[in-house]
DOTOR-479933 format. One record per residue: residue in three letters; x, y, z of N, C-alpha, C, CB in turn. Coordinates in steps of 0.05 Angstrom, whole numbers, plus 32768, in hexadecimal, padded with zeros to 4 digits. Glycine has a CB too. Layout:
<atoms>
ALAXYZXYZXYZXYZ ...
</atoms>
This chain:
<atoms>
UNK8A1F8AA389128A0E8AB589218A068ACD89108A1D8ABF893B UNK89E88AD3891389E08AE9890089E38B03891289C18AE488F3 UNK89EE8B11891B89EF8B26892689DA8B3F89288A018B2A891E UNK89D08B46890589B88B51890A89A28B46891789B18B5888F6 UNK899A8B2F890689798B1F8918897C8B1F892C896D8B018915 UNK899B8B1E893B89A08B17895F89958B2A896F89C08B158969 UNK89938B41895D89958B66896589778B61895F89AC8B85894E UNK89628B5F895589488B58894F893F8B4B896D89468B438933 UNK89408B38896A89318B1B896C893A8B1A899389458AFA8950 UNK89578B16899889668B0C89AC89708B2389C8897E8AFF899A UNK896E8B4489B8896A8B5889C1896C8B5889E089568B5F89B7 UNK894E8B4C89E9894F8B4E8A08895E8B2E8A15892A8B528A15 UNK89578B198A0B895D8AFD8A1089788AFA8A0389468AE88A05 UNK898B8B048A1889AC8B048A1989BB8AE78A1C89B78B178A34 UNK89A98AD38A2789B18ABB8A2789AD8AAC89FF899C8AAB8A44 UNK89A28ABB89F489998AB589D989B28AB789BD897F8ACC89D6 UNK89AD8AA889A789B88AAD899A89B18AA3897F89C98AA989A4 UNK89AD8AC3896C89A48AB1894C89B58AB2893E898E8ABA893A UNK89B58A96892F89C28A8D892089C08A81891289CB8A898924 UNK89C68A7488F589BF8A6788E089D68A4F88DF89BD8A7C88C7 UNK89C98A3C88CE89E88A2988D289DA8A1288B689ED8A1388FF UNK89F38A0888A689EF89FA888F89EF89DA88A28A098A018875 UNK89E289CD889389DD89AF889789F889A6888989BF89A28887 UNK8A07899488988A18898288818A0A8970887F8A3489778886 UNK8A0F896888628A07895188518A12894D884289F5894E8846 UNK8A18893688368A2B892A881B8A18893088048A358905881C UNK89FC892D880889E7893887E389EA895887E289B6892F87E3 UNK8A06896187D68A07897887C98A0E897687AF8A16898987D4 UNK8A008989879A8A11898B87808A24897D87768A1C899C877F UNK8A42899487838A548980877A8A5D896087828A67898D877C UNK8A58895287998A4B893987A18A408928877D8A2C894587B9 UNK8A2F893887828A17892B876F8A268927875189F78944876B UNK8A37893587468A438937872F8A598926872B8A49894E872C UNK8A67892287488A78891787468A7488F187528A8A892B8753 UNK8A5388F0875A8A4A88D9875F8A4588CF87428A3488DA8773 UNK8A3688E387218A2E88DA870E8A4C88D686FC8A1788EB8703 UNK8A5E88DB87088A7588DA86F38A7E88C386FC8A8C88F186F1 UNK8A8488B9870D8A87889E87198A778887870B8A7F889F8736 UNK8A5F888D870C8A49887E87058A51887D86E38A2A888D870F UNK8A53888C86D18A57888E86B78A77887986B58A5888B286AD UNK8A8C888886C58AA9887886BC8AA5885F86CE8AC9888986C4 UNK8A91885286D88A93882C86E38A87882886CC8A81881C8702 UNK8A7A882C86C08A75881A86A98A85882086908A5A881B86A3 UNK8AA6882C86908AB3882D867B8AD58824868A8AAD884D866B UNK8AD7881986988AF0881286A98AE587F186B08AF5882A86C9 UNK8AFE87E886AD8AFF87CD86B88B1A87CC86D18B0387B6869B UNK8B2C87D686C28B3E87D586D98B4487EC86F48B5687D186CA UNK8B2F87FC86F98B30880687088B11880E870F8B4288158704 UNK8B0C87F4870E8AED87F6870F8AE387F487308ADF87DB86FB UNK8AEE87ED873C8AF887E1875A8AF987FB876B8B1B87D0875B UNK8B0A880F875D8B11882B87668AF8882C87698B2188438756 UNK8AEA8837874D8AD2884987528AC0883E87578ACB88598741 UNK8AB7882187568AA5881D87788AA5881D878C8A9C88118781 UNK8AC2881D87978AC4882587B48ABB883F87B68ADF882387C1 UNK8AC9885787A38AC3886B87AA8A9C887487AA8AD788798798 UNK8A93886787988A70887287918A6B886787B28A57885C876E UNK8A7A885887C18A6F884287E18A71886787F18A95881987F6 UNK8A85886F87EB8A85888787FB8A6C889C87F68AA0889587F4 UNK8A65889A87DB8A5288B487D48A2E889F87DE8A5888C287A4 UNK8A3B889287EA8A1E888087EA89FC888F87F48A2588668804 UNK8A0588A887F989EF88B5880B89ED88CA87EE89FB88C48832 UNK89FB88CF87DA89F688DC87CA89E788D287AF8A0A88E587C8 UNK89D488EC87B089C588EA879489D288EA877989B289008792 UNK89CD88DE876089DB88E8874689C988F7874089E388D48730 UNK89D3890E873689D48924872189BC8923871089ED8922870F UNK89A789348710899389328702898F894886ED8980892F8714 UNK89A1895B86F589A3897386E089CB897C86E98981899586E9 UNK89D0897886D789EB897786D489ED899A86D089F6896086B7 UNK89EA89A886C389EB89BD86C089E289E286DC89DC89B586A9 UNK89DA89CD86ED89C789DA86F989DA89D3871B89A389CE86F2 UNK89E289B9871089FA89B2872E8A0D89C087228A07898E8739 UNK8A1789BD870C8A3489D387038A3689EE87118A3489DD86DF UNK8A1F89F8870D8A1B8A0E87168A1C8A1887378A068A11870B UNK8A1C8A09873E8A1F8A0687598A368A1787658A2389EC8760 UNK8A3A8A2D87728A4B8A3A877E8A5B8A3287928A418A498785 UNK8A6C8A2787908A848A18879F8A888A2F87B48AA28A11878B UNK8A8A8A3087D18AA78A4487DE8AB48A3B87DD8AAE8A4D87F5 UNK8AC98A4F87ED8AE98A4B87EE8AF58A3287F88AF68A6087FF UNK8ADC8A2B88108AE98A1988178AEC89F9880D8AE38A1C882B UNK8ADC89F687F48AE389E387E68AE489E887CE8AD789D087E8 UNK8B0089FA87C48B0E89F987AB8B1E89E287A58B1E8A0F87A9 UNK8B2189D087B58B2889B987AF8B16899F87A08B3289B487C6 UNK8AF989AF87988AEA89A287848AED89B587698AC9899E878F UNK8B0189C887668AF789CA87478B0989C087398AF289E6873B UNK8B2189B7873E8B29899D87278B208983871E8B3E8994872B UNK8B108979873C8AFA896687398AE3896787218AED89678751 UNK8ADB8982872A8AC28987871A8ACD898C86FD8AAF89A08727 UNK8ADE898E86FB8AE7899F86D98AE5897E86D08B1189B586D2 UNK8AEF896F86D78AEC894F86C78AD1894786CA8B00893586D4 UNK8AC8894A86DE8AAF893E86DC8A9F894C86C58AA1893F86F9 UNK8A9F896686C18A99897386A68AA28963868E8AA7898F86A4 UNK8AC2895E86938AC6895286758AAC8939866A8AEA89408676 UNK8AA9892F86818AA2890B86768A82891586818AB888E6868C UNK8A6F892386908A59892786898A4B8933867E8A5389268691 UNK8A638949866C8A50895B86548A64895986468A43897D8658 UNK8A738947863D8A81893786258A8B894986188A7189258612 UNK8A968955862A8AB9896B861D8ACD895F86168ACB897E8631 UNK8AD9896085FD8AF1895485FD8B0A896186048AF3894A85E6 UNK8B25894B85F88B3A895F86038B48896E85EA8B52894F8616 UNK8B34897485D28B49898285BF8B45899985C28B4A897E85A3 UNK8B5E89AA85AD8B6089C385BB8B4689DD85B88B7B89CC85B1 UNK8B3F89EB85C78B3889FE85B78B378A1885CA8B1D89F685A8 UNK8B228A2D85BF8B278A4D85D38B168A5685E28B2A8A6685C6 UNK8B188A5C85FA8B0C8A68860C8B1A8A6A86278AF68A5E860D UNK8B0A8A7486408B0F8A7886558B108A5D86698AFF8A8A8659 UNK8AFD8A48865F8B0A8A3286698B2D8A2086728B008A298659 UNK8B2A8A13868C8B498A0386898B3E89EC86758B5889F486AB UNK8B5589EA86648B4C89CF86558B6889B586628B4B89D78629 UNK8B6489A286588B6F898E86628B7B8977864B8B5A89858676 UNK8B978967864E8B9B8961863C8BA08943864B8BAD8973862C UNK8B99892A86378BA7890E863F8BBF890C86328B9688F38638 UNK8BD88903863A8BF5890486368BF588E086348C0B89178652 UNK8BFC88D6861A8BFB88BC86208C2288B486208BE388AB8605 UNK8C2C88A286248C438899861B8C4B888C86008C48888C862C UNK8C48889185F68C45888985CF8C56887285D18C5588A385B2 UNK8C73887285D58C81885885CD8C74883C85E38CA6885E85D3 UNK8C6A884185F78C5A883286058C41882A85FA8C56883E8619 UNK8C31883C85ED8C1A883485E48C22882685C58C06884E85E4 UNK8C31883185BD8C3A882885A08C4187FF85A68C5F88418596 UNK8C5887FB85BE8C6087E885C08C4187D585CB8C7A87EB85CF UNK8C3287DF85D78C1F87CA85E18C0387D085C58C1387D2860C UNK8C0687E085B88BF187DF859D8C0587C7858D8BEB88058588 UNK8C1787BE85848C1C87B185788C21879A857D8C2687B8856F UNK8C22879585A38C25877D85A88C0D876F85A58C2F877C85BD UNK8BF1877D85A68BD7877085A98BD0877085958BC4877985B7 UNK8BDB877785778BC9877885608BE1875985508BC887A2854C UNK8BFF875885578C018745855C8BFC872D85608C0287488561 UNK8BED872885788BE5871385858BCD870F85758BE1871785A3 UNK8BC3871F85688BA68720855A8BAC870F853C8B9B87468554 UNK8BC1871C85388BCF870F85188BD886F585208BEC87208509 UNK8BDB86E185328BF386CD85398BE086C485488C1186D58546 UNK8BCE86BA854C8BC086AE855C8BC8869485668BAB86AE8552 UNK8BD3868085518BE18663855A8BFC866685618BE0864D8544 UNK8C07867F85688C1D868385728C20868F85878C29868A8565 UNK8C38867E859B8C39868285BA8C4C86A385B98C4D866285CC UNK8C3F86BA85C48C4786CB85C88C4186DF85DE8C4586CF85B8 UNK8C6686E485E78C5F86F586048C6C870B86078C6586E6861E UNK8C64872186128C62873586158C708737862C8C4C873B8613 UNK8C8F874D862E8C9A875786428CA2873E86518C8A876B8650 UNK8CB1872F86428CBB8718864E8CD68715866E8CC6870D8632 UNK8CCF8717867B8CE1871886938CE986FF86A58CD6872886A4 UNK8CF886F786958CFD86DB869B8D2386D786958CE586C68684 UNK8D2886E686888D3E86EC86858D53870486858D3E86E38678 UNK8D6E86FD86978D7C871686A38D968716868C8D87871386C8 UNK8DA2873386918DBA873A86868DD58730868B8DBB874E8688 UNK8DD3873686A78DEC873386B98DE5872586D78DF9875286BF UNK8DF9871986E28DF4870987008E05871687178DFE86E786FD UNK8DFE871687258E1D872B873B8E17871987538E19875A8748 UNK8E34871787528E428701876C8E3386E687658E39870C8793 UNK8E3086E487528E3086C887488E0B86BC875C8E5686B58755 UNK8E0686D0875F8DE786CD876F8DC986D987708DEC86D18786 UNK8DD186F687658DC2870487598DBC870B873B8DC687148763 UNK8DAD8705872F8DA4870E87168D9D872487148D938703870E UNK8DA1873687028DA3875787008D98876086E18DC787638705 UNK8D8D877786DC8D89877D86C48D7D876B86AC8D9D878486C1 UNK8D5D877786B68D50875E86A48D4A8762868A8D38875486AE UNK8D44875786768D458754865F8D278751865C8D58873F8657 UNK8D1F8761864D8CF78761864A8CFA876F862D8CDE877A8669 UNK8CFD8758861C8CF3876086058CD6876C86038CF6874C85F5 UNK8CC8877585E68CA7878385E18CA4876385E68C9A879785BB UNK8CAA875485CD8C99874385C48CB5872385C48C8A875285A0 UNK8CAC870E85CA8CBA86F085D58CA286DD85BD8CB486E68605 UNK8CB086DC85A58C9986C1859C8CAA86AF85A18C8C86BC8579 UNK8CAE869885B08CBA868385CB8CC9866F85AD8C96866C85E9 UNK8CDE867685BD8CF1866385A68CF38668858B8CE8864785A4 UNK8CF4868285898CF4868A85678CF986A9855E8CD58682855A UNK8CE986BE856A8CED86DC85638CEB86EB85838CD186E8854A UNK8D0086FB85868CFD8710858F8CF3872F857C8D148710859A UNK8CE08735858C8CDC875285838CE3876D85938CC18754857E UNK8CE2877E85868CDF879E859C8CD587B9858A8D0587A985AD UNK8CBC87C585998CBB87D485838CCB87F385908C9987D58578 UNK8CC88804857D8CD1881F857A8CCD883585708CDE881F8574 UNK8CBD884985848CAF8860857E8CBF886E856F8CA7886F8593 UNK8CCE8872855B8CDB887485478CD5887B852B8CE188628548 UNK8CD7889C851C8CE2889185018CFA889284F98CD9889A84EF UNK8CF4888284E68D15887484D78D1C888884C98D16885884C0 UNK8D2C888684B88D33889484A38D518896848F8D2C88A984AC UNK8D4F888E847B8D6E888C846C8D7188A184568D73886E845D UNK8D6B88BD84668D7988CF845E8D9088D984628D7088DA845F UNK8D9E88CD84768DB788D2847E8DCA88B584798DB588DC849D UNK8DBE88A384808DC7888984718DBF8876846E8DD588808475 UNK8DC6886F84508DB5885A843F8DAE883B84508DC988528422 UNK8DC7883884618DCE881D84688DC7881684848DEB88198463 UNK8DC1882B84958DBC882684B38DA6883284B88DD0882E84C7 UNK8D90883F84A78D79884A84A88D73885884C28D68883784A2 UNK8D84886F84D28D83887684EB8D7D885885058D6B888F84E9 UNK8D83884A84FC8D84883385128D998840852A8D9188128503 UNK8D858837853E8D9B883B85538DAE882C85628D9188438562 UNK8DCB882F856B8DDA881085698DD3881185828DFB88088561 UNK8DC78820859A8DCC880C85AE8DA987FB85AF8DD7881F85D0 UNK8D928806859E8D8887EF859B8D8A87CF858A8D7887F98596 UNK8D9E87D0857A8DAD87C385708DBB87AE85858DBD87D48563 UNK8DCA87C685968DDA87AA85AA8DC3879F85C28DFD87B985C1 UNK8DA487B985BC8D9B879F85D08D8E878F85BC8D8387A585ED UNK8D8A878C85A78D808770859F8D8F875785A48D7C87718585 UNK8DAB876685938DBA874985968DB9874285C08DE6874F8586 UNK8DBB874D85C28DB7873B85DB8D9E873885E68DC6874485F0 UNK8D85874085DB8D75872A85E18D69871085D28D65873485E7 UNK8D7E871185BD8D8086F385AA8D9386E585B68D8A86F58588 UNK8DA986EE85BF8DB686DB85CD8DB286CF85E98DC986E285CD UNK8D9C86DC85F68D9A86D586118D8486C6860A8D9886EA8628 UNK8D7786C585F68D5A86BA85F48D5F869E85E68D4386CE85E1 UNK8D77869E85D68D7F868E85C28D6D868E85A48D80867285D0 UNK8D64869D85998D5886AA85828D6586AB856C8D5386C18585 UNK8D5F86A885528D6D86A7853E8D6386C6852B8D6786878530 UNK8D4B86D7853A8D4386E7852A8D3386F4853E8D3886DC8512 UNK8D3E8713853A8D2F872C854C8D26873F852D8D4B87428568 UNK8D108748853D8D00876285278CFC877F853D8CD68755851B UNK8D0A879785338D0587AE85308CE987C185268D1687B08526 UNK8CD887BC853C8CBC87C385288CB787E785318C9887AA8533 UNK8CBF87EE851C8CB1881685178C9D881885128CBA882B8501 UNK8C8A883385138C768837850B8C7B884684EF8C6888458520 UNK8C63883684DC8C61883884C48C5A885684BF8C4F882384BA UNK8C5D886C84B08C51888B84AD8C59888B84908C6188A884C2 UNK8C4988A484848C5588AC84638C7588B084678C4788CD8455 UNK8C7E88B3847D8C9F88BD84788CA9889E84788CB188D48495 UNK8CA7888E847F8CB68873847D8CA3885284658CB6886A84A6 UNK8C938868845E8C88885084408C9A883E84378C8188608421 UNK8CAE8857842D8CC7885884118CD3884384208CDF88778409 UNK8CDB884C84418CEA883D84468CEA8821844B8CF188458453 UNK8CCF881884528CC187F9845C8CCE87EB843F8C9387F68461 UNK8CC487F6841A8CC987E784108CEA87E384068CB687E88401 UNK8CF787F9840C8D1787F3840E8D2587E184208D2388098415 UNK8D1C87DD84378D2187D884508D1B87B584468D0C87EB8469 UNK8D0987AF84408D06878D84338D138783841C8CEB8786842B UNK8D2C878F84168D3D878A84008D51878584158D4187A283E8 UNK8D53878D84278D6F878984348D72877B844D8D7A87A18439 UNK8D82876C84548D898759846C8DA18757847D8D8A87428464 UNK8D9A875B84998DAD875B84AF8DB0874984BC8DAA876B84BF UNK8DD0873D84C28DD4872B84D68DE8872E84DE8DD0871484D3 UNK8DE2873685038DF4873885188E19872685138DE0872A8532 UNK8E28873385068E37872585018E43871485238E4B873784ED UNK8E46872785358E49871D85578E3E8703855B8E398730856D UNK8E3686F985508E2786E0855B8E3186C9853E8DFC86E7855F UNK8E4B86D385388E5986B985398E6786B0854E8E6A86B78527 UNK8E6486C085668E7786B4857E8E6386A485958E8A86D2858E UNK8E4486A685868E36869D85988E34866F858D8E1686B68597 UNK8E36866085A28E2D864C85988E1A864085958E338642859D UNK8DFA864A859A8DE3863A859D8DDE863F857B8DC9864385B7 UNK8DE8864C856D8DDB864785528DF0864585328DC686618550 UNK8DE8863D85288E03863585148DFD865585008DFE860C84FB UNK8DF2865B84FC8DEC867B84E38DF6868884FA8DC4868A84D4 UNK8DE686A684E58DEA86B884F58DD086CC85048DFD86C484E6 UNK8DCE86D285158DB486E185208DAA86F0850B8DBA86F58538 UNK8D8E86F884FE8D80871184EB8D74871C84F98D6F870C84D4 UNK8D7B873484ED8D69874D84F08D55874E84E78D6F876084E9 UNK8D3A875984E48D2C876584DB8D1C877A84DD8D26875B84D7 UNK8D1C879084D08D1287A584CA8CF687A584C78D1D87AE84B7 UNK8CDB87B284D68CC687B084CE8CB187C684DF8CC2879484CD UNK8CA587D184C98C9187E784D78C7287E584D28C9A880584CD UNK8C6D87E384ED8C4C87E184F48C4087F684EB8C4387E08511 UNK8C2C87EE84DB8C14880684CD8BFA880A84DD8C0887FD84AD UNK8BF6882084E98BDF882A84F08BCC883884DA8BE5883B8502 UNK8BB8882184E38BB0880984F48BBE87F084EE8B94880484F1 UNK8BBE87E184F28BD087C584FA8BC787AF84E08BC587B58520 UNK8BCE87AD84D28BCC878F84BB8BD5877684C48BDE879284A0 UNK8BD6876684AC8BD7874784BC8BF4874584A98BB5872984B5 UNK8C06875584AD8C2C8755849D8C41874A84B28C3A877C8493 UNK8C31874884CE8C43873A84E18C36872384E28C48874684FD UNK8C48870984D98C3C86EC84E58C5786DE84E88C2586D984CF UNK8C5986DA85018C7386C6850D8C7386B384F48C6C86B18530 
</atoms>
């Protein structure tokens, strides 16, 4: 209700009343920005490509963005401050801000990846790339640790890498180092005791320890191939007459063709 114009306009006609009032509509600005950011990330997503066409089904009455700079500008109220974290991304990816660091009054924003995660699935696929006539699987869950009450299977065993009837692998966001000692190169024993037991549950004659290659562990890759480990424990095992090997080995970024089953 405009109170002055009412005092104008409505004065004598007491049954009257002026007033102004906004149209809702979904074609506003921020709408529009956040309809062209949609539109930009479906054609760079596959697996959540599903999401953001359902979601563009919602903006269906909305226009895309024809001056990006000019919807930015757009004066939000209070009552939807719950679009400016929206809008700060939609900035990133339609005026191609990145996330490194730098200064101003801006919030900036950072992607946090999981490294030993990304490390273990970068080497499983470059891998598979090197070994092409070889059967290899990834996060194998097919086999348990322990059984309880003789009915349940418990604690599963998911090696990185299963080449089927021959190598277990696992990698490890890890550096090494035999500055403290020559002979166990900071190996860690309880990854140690899980190898041997996923050579013995797998029946394997040979697991690999794969690190990431850096200038601090060069020295060590070519020391490290002078020398040889085997699980002495697995003389008590019977599926194999030797003894289980170790092997030591670190993936170089970017990935060469030095892993072949």
């Amino acid at each position: 209700m405009l109170f002055s114009e009412n005092l104008k306009h409505n004065l004598i006609h007491k049954e009257r009343f002026f007033t102004e009032s906004d149209e809702f509509i979904l074609d506003i600005p921020p709408n529009r920005l956040i309809k062209s950011t949609l539109e930009f990330l479906k054609s760079k997503t596959t697996i959540h490509k599903f999401k953001v066409t359902k979601s563009l089904q919602m903006l269906d009455e909305v226009q895309l963005s024809k001056n990006y700079k000019k919807d930015f500008e757009y004066k939000i109220s209070r009552h939807f401050d719950y679009y400016e974290t929206l809008l700060s991304w939609c900035r990133i990816f339609l005026q191609k801000e990145t996330f490194t660091p730098y200064k101003g009054s801006n919030e900036a924003f950072a992607l946090l990846f999981p490294m030993e995660k990304l490390f273990e699935d970068y080497v499983a696929h470059m891998f598979k790339i090197a070994n092409e006539q070889v059967k290899i699987k990834t996060q194998d869950k097919t086999k348990f640790l322990m059984n309880k009450n003789n009915s349940e299977d418990c604690f599963l065993l998911k090696p990185d890498l299963y080449i089927q009837d021959h190598i277990i692998a696992d990698t490890k966001w890890k550096i090494l180092s035999d500055s403290n000692d020559k002979k166990q190169y900071s190996i860690s024993q309880s990854d140690l005791y899980q190898m041997f037991a996923y050579a013995a549950k797998f029946k394997v004659k040979e697991v690999w320890l794969i690190y990431p290659l850096c200038g601090r562990t060069l020295e060590l890759k070519e020391k490290s191939k002078k020398d040889e480990y085997f699980f002495k424990a697995s003389d008590f095992l019977n599926f194999l007459e030797g003894r289980i090997k170790l092997k030591i080995l670190f993936a170089p970024l970017p990935f060469t063709n030095d892993f072949h089953a």
